[in-house]
TILUMPA-382811 format. One record per residue (C-alpha): residue number from 1; residue in three letters; chain; x, y, z. Coordinates in steps of 0.05 Angstrom, whole numbers, padded with zeros to 5 digits. Example, Ala and Ser with C-alpha at 12.3 -4.5 7.8 and 13.67 -1.06 7.14 Angstrom:
# TILUMPA-382811
NODE num residuo cadena     px     py     pz
NODE   1     ALA      A  00246 -00090  00156
NODE   2     SER      A  00273 -00021  00143
This chain:
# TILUMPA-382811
NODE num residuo cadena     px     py     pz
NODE   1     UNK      A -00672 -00326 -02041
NODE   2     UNK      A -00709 -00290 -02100
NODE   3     UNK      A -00643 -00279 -02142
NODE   4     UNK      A -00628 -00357 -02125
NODE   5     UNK      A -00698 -00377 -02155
NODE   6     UNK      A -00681 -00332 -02208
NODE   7     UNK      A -00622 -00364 -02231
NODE   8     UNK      A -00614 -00411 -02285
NODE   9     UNK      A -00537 -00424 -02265
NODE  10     UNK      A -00512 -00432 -02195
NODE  11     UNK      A -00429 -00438 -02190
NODE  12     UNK      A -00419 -00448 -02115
NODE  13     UNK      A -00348 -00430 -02094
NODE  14     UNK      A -00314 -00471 -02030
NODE  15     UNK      A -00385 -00465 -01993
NODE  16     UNK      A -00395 -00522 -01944
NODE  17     UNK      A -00462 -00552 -01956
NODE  18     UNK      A -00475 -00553 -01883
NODE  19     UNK      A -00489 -00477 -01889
NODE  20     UNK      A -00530 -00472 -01955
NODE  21     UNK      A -00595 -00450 -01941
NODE  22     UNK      A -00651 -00511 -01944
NODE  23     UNK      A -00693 -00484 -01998
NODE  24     UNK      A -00629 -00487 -02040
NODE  25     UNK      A -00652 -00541 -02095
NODE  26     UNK      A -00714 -00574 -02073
NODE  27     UNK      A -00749 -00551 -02136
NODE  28     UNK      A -00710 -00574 -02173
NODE  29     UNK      A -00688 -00543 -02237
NODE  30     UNK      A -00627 -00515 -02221
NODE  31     UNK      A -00567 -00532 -02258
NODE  32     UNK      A -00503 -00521 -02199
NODE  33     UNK      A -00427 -00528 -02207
NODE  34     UNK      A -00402 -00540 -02148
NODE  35     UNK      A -00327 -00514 -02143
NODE  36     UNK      A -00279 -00534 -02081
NODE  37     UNK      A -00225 -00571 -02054
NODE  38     UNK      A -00272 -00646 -02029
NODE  39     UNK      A -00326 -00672 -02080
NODE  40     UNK      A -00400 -00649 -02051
NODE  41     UNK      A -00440 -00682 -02001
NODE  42     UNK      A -00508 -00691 -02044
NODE  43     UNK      A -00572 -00694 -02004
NODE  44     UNK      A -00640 -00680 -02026
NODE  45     UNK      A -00637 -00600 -02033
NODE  46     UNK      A -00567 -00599 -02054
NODE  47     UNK      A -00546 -00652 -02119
NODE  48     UNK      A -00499 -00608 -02161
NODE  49     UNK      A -00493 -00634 -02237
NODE  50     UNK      A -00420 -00618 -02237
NODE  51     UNK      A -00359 -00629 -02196
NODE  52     UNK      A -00296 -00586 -02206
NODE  53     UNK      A -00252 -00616 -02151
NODE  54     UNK      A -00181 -00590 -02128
NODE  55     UNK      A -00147 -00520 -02114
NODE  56     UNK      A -00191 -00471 -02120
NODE  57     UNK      A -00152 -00412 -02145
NODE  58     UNK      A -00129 -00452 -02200
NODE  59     UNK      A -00187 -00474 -02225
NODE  60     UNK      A -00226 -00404 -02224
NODE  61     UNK      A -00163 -00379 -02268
NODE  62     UNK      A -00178 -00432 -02318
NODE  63     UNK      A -00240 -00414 -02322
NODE  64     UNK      A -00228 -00343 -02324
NODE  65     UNK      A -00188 -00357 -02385
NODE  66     UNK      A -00234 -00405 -02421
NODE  67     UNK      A -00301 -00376 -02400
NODE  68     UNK      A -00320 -00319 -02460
NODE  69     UNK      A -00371 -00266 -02455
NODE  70     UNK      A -00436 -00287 -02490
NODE  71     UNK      A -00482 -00234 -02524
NODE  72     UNK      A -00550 -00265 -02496
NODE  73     UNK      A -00521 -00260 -02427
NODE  74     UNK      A -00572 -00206 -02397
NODE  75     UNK      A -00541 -00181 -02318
NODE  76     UNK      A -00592 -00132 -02313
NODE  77     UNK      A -00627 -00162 -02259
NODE  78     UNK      A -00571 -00175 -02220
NODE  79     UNK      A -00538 -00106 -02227
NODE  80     UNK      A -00598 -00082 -02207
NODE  81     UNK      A -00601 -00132 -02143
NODE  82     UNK      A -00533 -00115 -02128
NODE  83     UNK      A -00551 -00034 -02122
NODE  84     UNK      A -00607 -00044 -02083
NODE  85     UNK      A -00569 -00086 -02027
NODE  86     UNK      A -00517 -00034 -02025
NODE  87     UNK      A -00557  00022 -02018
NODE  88     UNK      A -00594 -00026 -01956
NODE  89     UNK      A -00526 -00043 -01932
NODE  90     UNK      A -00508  00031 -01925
NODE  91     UNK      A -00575  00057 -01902
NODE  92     UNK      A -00561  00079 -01827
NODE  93     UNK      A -00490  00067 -01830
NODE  94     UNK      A -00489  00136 -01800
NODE  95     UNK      A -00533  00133 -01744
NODE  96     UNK      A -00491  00147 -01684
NODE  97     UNK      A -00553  00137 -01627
NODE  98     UNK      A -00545  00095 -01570
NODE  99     UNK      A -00543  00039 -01553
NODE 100     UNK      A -00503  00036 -01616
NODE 101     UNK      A -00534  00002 -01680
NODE 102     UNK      A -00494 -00053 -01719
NODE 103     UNK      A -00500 -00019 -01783
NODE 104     UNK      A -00466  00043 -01751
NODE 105     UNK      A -00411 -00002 -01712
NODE 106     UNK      A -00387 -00039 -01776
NODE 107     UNK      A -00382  00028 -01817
NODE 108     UNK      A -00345  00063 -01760
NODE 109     UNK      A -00295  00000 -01749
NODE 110     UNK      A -00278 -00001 -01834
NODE 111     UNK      A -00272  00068 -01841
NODE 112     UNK      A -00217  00062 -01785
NODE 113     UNK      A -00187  00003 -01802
NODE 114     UNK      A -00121  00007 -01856
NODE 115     UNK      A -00143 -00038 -01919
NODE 116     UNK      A -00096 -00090 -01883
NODE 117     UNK      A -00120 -00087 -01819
NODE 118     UNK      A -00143 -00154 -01791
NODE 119     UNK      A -00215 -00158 -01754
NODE 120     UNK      A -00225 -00228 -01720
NODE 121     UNK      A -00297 -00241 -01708
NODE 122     UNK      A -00330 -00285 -01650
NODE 123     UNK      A -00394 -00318 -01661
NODE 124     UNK      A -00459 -00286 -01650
NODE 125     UNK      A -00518 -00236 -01695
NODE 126     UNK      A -00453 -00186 -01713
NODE 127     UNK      A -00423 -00232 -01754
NODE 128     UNK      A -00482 -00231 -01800
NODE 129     UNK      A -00473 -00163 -01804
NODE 130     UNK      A -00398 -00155 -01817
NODE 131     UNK      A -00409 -00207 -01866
NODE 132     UNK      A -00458 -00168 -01902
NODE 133     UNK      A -00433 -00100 -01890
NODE 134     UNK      A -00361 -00094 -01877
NODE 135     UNK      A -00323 -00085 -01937
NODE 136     UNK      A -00251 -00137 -01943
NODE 137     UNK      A -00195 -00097 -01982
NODE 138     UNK      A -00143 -00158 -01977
NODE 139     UNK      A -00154 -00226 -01965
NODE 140     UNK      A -00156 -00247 -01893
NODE 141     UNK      A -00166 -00188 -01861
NODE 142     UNK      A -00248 -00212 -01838
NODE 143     UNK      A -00232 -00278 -01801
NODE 144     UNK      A -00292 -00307 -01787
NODE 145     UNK      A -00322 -00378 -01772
NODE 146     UNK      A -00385 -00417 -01799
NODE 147     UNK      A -00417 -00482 -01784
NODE 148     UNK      A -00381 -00502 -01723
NODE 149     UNK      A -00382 -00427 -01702
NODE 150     UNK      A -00354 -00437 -01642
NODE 151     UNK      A -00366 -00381 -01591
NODE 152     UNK      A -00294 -00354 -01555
NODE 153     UNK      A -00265 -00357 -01621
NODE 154     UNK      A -00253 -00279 -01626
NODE 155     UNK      A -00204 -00261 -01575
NODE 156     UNK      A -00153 -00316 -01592
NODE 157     UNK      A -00163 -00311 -01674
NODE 158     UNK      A -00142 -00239 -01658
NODE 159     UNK      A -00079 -00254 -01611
NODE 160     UNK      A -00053 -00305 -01659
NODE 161     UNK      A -00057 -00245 -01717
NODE 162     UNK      A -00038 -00200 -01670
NODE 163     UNK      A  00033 -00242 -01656
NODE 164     UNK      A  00046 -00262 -01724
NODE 165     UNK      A  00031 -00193 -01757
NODE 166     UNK      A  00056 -00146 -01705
NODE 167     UNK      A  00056 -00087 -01753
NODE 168     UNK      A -00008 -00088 -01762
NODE 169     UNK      A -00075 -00066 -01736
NODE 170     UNK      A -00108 -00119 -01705
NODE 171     UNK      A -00189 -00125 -01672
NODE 172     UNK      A -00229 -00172 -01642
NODE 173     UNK      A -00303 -00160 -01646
NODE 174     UNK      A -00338 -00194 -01588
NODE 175     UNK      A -00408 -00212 -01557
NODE 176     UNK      A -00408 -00205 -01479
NODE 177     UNK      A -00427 -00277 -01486
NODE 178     UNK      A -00366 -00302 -01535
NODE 179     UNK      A -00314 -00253 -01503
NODE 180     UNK      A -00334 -00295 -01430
NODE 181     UNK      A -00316 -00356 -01457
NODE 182     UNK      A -00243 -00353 -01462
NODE 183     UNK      A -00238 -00276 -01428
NODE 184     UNK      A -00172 -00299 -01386
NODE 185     UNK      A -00130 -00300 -01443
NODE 186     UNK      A -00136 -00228 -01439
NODE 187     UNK      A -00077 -00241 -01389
NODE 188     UNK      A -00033 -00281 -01443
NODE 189     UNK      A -00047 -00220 -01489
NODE 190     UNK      A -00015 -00171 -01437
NODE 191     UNK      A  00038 -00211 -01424
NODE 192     UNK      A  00062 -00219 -01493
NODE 193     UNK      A  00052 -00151 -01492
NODE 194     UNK      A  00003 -00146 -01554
NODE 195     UNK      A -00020 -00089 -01588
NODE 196     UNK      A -00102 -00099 -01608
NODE 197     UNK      A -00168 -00072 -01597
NODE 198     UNK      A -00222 -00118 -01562
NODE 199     UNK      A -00302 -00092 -01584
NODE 200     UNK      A -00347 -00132 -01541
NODE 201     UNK      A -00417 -00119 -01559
NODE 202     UNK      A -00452 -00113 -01496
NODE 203     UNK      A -00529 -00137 -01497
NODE 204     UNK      A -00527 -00181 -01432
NODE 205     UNK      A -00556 -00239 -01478
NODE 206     UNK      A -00536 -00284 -01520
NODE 207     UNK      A -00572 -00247 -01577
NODE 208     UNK      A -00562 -00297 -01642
NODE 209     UNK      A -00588 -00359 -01609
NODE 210     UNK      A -00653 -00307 -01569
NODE 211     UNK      A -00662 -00277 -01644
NODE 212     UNK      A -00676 -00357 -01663
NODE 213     UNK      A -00712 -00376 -01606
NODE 214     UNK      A -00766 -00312 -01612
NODE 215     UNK      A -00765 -00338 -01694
NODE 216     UNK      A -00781 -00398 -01674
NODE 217     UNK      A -00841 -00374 -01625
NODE 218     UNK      A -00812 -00392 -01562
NODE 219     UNK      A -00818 -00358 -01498
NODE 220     UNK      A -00750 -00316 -01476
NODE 221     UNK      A -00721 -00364 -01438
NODE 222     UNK      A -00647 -00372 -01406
NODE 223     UNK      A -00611 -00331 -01458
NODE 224     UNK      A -00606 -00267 -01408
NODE 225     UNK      A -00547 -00259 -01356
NODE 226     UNK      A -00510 -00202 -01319
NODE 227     UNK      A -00437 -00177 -01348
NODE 228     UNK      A -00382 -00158 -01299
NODE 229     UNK      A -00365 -00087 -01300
NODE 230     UNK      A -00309 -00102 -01367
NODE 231     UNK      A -00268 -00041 -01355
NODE 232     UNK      A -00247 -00055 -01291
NODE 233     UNK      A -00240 -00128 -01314
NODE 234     UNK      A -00199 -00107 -01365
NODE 235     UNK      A -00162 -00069 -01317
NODE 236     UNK      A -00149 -00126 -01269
NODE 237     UNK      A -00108 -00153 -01324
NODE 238     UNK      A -00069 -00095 -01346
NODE 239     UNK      A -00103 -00079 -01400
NODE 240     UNK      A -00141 -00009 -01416
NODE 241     UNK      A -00216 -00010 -01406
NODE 242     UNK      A -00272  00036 -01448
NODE 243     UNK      A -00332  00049 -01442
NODE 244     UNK      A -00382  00075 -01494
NODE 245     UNK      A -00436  00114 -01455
NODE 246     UNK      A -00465  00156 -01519
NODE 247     UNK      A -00457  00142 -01595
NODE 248     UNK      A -00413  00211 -01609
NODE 249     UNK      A -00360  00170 -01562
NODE 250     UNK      A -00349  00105 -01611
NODE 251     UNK      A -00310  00134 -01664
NODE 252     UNK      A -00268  00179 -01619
NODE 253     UNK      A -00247  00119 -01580
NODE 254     UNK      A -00233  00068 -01635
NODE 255     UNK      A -00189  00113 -01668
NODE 256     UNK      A -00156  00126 -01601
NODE 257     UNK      A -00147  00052 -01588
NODE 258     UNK      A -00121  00037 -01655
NODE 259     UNK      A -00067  00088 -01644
NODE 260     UNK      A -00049  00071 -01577
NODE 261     UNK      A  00002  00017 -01564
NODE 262     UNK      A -00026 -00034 -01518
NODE 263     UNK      A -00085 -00086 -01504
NODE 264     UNK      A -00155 -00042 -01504
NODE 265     UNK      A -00222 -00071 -01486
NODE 266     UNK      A -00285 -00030 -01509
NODE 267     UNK      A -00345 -00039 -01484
NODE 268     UNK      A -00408 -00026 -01526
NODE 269     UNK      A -00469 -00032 -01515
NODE 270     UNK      A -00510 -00051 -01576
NODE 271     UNK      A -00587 -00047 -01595
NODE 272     UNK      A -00601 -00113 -01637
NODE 273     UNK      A -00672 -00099 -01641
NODE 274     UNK      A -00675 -00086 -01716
NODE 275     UNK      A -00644 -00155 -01734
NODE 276     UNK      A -00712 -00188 -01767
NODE 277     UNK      A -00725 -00125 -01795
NODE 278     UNK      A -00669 -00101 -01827
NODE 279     UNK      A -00629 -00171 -01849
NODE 280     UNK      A -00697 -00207 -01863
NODE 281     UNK      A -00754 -00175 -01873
NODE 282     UNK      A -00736 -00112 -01909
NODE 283     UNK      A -00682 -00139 -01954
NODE 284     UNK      A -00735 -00194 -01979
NODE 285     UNK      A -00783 -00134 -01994
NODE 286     UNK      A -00736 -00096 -02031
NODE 287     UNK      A -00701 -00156 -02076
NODE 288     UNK      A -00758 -00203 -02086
NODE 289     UNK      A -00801 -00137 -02110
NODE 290     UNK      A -00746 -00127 -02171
């Protein structure tokens, strides 16, 4: 938000305005090019002065070509901003206690995955975290999806990689919530006899919309359920079941799964306690301090 308000120039590449955050323009003052395949949808906190409709690729190469470096240009600020949310995003990446940490999940899973590995996300509080942490090499290889963001979309992203690049490793990264949505496919994946890695992050919740509910200052209410026991689930289906039972096990069996022919379901348990802190609170200490 502070390097936002800092800005005198906003280009916004192929973002859907039903995502930008609300405080986006209603100050005013912001001069915005808006860049993407539909003209925007202009409401009061988001009126871009300029339009650049059609392919996008194309039209960032033009500009690439035509846009020169200016000597009053000072990226100081922003190179600065930019080191201090990497160093954030890697702080505890290596904290292997349990239940396991996000930060320490998505640094385990892209150290193990090739550059061209494929990692389908469901919907929940991870994806904010592999959106923020995990590293893309290629393009599509963090399939992930926003505004609608409908939950159960993990599994079958990942099967539908998983048949049309069959060379390649392949993950879905679950909630227990998401993964229960559309779990029977599991079946279709065995059948078709698939080789990928199912994570389902195991909090017995469904953590983003609890996270919202306690910002909002509303009692804990409905968002809590019991899981089946997913390893002989996974079983029942003929695929391999994991457990995690102690952080020293994650990395061990990822890299086991990944290298094992076959459908594998992991399940992890996950500690999401440290979502305000760590994605909210502490990252608007350290930037807006700069």
């Amino acid at each position: 938000h502070c390097a936002i308000n800092k800005a005198d120039l906003i280009i916004n590449v192929g973002h859907d305005v039903v995502e930008k955050p609300p405080f986006f323009m209603e100050e005013g003052g912001k001069e915005v090019i808006h860049i993407n395949f539909l003209s925007s949808a202009v409401d009061e906190v988001y009126f871009p002065q300029l339009n650049v409709v059609g392919d996008i690729a194309t039209t960032i190469n033009h500009l690439g070509r035509h846009v020169k470096n200016q000597t009053h240009w000072d990226f100081s600020y922003y190179k600065m901003l930019k080191s201090e949310i990497e160093a954030h995003i890697k702080d505890k990446a290596d904290e292997n206690r349990f239940p396991i940490i996000p930060q320490h999940l998505v640094s385990v899973i892209r150290e193990l995955m090739p550059s061209d590995g494929i990692v389908a996300l469901d919907n929940g509080v991870y994806k904010i975290w592999f959106a923020r942490n995990y590293l893309s090499y290629e393009p599509n290889t963090l399939l992930l999806d926003n505004a609608l963001a409908s939950m159960g979309a993990g599994l079958p992203s990942a099967m539908g990689a998983a048949i049309v690049y069959p060379h390649r490793k392949v993950m879905a990264v679950c909630g227990d919530g998401g993964f229960m949505m559309n779990s029977q496919e599991l079946e279709t994946a065995v059948r078709l006899g698939l080789n990928m890695t199912v994570v389902i992050l195991n909090d017995s919740a469904y953590g983003m919309i609890r996270w919202k509910q306690s910002d909002m200052g509303l009692k804990d209410y409905g968002l809590t359920f019991n899981n089946p026991d997913f390893v002989k689930y996974a079983e029942s289906y003929g695929a391999v079941g994991h457990r995690i039972e102690k952080g020293e096990d994650l990395r061990t069996c990822l890299s086991k799964c990944l290298s094992t022919p076959g459908v594998h379901v992991i399940d992890v348990p996950v500690d999401y306690s440290e979502n305000q802190k760590v994605l909210i609170d502490e990252l608007q200490a350290k930037t807006c301090s700069l």
